[in-house]
C-alpha positions in Angstrom: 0.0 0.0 0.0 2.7 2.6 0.9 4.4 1.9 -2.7 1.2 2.5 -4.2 0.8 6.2 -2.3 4.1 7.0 -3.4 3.6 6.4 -6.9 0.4 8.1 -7.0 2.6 11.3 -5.6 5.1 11.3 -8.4 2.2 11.5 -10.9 0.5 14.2 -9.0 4.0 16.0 -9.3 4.2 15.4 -12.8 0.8 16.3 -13.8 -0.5 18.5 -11.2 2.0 20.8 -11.2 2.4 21.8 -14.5 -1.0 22.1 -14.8 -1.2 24.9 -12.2 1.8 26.8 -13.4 0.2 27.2 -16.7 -2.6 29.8 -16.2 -0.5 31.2 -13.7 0.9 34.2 -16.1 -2.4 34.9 -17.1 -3.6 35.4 -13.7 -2.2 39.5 -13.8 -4.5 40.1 -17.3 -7.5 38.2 -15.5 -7.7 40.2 -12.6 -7.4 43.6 -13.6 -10.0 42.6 -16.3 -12.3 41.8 -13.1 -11.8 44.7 -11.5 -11.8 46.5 -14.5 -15.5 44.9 -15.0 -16.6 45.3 -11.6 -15.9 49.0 -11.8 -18.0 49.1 -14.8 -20.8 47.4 -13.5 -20.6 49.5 -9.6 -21.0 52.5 -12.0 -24.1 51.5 -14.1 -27.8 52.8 -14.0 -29.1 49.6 -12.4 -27.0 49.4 -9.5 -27.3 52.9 -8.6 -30.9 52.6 -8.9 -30.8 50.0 -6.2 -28.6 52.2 -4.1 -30.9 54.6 -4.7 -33.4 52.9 -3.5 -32.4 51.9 -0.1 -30.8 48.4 -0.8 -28.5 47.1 1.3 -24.6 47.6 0.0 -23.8 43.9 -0.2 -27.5 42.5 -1.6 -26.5 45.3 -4.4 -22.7 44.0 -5.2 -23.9 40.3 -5.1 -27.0 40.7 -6.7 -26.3 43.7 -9.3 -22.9 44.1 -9.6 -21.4 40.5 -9.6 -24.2 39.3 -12.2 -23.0 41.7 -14.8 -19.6 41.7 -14.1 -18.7 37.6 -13.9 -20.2 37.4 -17.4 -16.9 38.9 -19.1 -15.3 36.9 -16.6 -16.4 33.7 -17.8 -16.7 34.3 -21.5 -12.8 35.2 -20.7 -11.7 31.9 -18.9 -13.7 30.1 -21.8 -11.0 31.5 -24.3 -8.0 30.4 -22.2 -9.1 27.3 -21.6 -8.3 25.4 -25.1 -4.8 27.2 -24.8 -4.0 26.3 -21.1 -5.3 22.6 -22.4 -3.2 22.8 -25.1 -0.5 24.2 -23.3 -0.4 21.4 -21.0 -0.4 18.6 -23.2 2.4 19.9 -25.3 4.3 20.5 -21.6 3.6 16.9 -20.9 5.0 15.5 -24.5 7.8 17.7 -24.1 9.0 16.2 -20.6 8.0 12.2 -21.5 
C-alpha cells in the first residue's frame, strides 16, 4: 500500500504541477479585467438605482454588480481554456 501512495505522488507531481503553473501568467490580465469589470458594473444605472433605492450595500454587489460583471469573466476563462489545455499537453509531451 505505501508503494502505491508514493507512486500516486510522483504522478500528481508530474501532472498537477504543471497544470497549475500554466494559467499562472495569465492570472495578472485576468484580474485587472475583473476589477476593470466590476468597476463598470458599480457604475451602471441599475446598481445605482438599487442604491438609490435603499438596498443594502452587499444585496446590491452580489445581486447587481457580480451578475453583470462575472459574465466577461467567464466568457474570458472560456477563451483560455483550449490554450492552457493545449498548453499542458504539449508540456507533458515535451517532458516524456
Amino acid at each position: 500500500m505505501r508503494r502505491r501512495v508514493g507512486t500516486l505522488a510522483r504522478r500528481g507531481s508530474t501532472h498537477v504541477l504543471p497544470l497549475l503553473k500554466l494559467p499562472i501568467p495569465g492570472a495578472a490580465g485576468v484580474a485587472r479585467y475583473a476589477r476593470q469589470s466590476l468597476g463598470e458594473a458599480a457604475q451602471s444605472l441599475h446598481a445605482r438605482n438599487a442604491t438609490a433605492r435603499g438596498v443594502a450595500r452587499v444585496r446590491v454587489e452580489r445581486r447587481y454588480v457580480l451578475r453583470v460583471a462575472l459574465t466577461p469573466l467567464v466568457v474570458l476563462f472560456g477563451l483560455m481554456l483550449p490554450g492552457v489545455i493545449a498548453g499542458a499537453l504539449t508540456r507533458t509531451r515535451v517532458r516524456v
